[in-house]
C-alpha positions in Angstrom: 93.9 87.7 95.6 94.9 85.6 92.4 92.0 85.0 90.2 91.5 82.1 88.1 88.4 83.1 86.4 89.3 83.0 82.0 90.7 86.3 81.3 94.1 87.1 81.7 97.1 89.0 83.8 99.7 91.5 82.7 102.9 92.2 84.3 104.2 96.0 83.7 108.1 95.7 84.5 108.3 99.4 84.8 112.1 99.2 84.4 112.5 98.4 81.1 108.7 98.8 79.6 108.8 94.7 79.5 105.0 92.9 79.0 104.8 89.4 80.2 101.2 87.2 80.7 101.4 85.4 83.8 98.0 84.1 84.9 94.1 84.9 84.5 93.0 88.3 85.5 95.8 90.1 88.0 97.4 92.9 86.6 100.7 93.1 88.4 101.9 97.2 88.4 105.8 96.7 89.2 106.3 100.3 90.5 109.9 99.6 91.6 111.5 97.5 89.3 114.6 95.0 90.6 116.1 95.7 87.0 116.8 99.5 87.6 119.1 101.2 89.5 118.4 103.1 93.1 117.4 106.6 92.5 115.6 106.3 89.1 112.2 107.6 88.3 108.9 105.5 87.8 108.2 104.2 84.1 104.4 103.0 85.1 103.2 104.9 86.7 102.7 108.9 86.6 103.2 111.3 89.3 101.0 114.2 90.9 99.7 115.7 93.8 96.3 116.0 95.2 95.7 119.1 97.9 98.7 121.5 97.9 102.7 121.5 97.8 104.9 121.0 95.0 105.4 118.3 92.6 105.5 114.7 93.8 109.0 113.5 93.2 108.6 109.3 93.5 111.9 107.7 93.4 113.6 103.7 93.4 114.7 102.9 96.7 116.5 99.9 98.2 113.8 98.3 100.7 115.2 95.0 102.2 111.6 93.7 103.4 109.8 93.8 100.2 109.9 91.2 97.5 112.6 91.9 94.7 114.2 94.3 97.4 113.2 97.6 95.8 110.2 99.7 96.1 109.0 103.4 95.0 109.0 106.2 97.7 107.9 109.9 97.5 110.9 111.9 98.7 109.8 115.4 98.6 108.6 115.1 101.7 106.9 118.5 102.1 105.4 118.8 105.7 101.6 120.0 104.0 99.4 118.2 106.3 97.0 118.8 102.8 99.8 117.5 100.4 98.9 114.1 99.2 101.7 112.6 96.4 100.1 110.2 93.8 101.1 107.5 91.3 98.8 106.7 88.8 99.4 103.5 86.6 98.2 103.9 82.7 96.1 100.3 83.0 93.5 99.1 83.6 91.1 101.4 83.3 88.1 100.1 85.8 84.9 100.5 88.3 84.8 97.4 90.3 88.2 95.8 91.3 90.2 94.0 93.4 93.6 95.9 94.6 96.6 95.0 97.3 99.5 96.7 98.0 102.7 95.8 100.3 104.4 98.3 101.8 106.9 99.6 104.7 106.4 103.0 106.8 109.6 104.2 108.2 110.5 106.6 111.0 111.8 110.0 110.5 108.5 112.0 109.6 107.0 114.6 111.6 104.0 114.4 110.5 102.7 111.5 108.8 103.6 107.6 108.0 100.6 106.8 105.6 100.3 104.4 102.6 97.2 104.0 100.6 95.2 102.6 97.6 94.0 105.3 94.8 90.8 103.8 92.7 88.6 105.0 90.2 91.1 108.0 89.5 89.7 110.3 86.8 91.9 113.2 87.7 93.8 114.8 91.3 90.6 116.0 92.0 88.6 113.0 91.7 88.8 109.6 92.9 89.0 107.4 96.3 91.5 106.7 98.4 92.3 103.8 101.2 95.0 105.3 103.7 96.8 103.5 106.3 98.4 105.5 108.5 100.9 104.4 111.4 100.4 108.1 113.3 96.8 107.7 113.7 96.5 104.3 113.8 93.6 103.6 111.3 92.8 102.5 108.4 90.1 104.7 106.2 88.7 105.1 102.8 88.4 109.0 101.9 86.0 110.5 98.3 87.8 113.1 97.0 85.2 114.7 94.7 86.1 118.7 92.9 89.6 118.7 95.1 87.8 118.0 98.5 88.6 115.1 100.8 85.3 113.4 102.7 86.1 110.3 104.9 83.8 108.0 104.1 84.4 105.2 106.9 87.8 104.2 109.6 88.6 101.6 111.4 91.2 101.7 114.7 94.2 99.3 112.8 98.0 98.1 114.2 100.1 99.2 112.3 103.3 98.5 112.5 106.9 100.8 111.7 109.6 99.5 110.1 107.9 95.9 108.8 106.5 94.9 105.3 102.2 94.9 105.7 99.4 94.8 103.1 96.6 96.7 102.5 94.0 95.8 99.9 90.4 96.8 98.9 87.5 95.3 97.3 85.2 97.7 95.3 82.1 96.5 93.6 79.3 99.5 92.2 78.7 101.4 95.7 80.2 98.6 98.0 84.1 98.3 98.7 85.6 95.8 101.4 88.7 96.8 102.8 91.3 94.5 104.6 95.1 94.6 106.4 97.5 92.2 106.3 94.9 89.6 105.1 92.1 90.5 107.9 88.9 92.3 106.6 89.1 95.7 108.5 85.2 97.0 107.5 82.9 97.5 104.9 81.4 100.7 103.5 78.9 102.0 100.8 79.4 105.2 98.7 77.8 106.0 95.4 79.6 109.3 94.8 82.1 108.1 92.1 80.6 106.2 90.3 82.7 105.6 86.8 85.6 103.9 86.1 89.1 105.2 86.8 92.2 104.5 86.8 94.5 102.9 90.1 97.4 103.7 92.1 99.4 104.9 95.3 98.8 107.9 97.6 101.2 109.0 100.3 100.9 111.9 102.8 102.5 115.0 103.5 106.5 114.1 104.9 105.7 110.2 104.8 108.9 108.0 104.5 106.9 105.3 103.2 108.5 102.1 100.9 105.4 101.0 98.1 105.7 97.6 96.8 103.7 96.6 93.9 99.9 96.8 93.0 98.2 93.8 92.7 95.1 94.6 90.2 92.1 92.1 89.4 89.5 93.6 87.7 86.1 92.5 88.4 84.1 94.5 85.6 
């Protein structure tokens, strides 16, 4: 996913607010930095929910099979079939982009283990969504336009519990390419948001899901 095209990357440290350039293009979003302690709150990116429930509460959590050993997990855990917790990073601000995220589902829901993608965010009513999710096994990418959620395309996906996997997507004007664990999964066409937005994580209901970084080049 790393970009050499001139332009540049940014890596967020959301533990201590630290900017450091690191190569062309990728804009690393550190949502669980290894510099802060278990427990603490995201600096970089900013919580809310999508559907209904109470606030998202997104926390740093030891996760041995992620790099760095930490990662960000909702921990709520309402069990709203229709609650979905968000993270939104400030930057960048984009249409057409390149995103991957590593993450871990764990057992001990009753109702979900998803992880997923959030592009072109303009608010919690408005953006796309790619969701993984162990219970189903499938992968999909869902429009949520005025607070409702249309799935756009699936795919039948393994998914596995308990082990570090990657989900990514490739978005360019109406076309996005979406892939697991390296493997291109399917590709889908939808012209219904069509500005640029913002990018970040989505999780589902009671999900015990670990979120790694995201992994952002911007293709604009």
């Amino acid at each position: 996913m790393r970009s050499f095209v001139a332009a540049f990357t940014v890596l967020l440290a959301l533990g201590n607010g630290a900017v450091v350039w690191a190569a062309p293009k990728t804009l690393r979003v550190v949502l669980a930095s290894p510099l802060v302690e278990e427990g603490s709150g995201p600096d970089g990116c900013t919580p809310a929910v999508s559907g209904f429930g109470g606030p998202a509460v997104w926390e740093v959590r030891v996760e041995r099979f992620l790099l760095d050993g930490k990662s960000l997990v909702e921990t709520s855990r309402e069990a709203k079939s229709e609650r979905f917790p968000l993270c939104i990073a400030s930057l960048p601000v984009a249409k057409n982009a390149e995103v991957e995220l590593s993450f871990v589902t764990h057992d001990g829901a009753s109702m979900a283990r998803v992880a997923g993608i959030v592009l072109r965010f303009a608010d919690p009513q408005d953006f796309y969504a790619v969701e993984a999710d162990a219970v189903a096994r499938h992968v999909r990418l869902v429009r949520v336009v005025n607070g409702e959620r249309r799935e756009i395309a699936n795919h039948p996906a393994m998914l596995a519990t308990g082990k570090a996997q990657s989900l990514s997507v490739k978005t360019t004007d109406e076309n996005f390419t979406v892939a697991l664990d390296g493997k291109a999964l399917f590709e889908a066409r939808d012209g219904g948001l069509a500005l640029p937005g913002r990018f970040g994580i989505w999780s589902r209901a009671d999900s015990l899901t670990s979120f790694g970084d995201l992994f952002i080049t911007v293709l604009d």
